[in-house]
C-alpha positions in Angstrom: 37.0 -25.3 -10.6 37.7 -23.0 -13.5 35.2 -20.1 -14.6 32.8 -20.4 -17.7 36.0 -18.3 -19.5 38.6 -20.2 -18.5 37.1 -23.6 -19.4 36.6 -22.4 -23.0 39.6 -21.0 -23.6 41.3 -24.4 -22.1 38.8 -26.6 -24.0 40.2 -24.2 -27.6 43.6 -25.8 -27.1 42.1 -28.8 -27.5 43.7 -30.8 -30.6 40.4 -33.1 -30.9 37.9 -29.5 -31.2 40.5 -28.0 -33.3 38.3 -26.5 -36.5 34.9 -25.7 -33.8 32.9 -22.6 -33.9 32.4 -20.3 -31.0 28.6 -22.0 -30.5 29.9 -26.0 -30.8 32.6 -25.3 -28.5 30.8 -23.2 -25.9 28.1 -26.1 -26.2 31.2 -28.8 -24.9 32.6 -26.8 -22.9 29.1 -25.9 -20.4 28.0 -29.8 -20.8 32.4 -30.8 -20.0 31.6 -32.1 -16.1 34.7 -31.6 -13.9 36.9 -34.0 -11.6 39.8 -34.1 -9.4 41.7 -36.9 -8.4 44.7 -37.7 -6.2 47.9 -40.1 -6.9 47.0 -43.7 -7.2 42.9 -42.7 -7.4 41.2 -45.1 -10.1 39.1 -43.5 -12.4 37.6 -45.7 -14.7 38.3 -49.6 -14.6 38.6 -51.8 -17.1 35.5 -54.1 -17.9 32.8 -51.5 -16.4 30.5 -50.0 -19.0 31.6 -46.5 -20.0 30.3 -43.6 -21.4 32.5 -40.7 -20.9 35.8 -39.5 -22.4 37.9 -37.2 -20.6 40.2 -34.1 -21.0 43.3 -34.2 -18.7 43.4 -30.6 -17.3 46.4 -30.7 -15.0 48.1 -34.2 -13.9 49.2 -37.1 -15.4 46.9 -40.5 -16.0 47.7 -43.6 -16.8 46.1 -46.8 -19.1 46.7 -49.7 -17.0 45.3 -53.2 -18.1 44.8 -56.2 -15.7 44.8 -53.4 -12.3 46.1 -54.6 -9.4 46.8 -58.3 -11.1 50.1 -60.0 -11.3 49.8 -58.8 -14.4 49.3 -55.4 -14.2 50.7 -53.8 -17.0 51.0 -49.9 -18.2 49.9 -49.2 -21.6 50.4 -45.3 -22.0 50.4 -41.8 -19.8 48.9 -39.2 -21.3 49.3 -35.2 -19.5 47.4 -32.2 -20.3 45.7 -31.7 -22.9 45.9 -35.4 -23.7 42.3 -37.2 -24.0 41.7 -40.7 -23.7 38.3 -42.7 -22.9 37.0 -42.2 -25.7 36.9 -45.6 -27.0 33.4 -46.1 -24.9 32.2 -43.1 -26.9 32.9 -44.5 -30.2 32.3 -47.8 -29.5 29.7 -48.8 -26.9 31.6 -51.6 -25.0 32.9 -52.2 -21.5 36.2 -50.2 -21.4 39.2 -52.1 -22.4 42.0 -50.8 -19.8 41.8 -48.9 -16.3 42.9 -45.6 -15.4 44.5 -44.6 -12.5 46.0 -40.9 -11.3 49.8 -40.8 -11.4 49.6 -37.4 -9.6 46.6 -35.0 -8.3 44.7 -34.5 -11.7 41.7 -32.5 -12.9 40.1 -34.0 -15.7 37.3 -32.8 -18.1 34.8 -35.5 -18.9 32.4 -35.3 -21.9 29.6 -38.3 -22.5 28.5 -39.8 -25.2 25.1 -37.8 -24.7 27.0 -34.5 -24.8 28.3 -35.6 -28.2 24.8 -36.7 -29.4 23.6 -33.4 -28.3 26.4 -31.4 -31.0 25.5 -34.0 -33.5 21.7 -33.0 -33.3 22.0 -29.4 -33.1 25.3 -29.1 -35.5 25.9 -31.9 -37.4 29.1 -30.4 -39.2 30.9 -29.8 -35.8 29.8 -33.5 -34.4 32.0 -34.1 -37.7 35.1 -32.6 -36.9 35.0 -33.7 -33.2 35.0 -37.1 -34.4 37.1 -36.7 -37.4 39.7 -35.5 -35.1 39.4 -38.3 -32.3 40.2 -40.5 -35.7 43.3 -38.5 -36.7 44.6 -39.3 -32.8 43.7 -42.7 -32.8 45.1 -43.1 -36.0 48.2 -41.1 -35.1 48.3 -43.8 -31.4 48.5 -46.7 -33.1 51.1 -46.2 -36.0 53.1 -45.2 -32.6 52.3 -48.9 -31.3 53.4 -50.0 -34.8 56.5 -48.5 -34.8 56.8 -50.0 -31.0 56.1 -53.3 -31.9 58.1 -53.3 -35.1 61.2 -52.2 -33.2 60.7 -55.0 -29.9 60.4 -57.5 -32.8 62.9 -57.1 -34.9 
């Protein structure tokens, strides 16, 4: 558990509340729930309804489609400071792809309510938040373009 402080000043280094005020990000940070998990722990999995995102603290996580299937496939690891989830934020579906804890982890998590909440009290900062979740999932898949391009060429 980090202090009030600490989760703040973490929260700041943020790429996705890059451009917040002091009030916005104080206002994600105190509604941020915390979570730790150990190796191999499942966090989310794919085909439950979602409605958090989360903030990877310390640990690494990975996207897993079709968990514990012969097909089981990894699609991405993200580490601190990375954020993923977010897709059942933006788009209220069941969640596309598992996670799972490659190592002890503490994760941030931030629903879809907490954003609501920043919307109706500062619209302009709901703005940026999501403006900047676009620029990342914008910037993720060029990255699978590039992949794919490259495997099928």
């Amino acid at each position: 558990m980090l202090t009030a402080t600490e989760r703040q000043k973490f929260l700041q280094t943020i790429p996705i509340f890059a451009g917040l005020n002091e009030a916005a990000l104080s206002e994600l940070s105190r509604a941020a729930g915390e979570a730790e998990y150990q190796t191999k722990d499942v966090i989310v999995r794919e085909g439950e309804s979602g409605d958090r995102m989360f903030i990877i603290h310390s640990g690494r996580v990975e996207v897993v489609k079709y968990l514990g299937s012969a097909k089981e496939t990894v699609l991405a690891v993200f580490g601190p400071r990375d954020f993923l989830g977010e897709m059942s934020i933006i788009e209220c579906v069941t969640r596309s792809a598992s996670l799972r804890a490659l190592d002890r982890s503490f994760l941030f998590a931030l629903k879809g309510l907490d954003l609501y909440r920043l919307y109706r009290h500062q619209p302009d900062q709901y703005a940026i938040v999501i403006l900047n979740i676009a620029r990342d999932l914008s910037r993720r898949l060029r990255a699978i373009d590039e992949r794919f391009t490259a495997i099928s060429h």
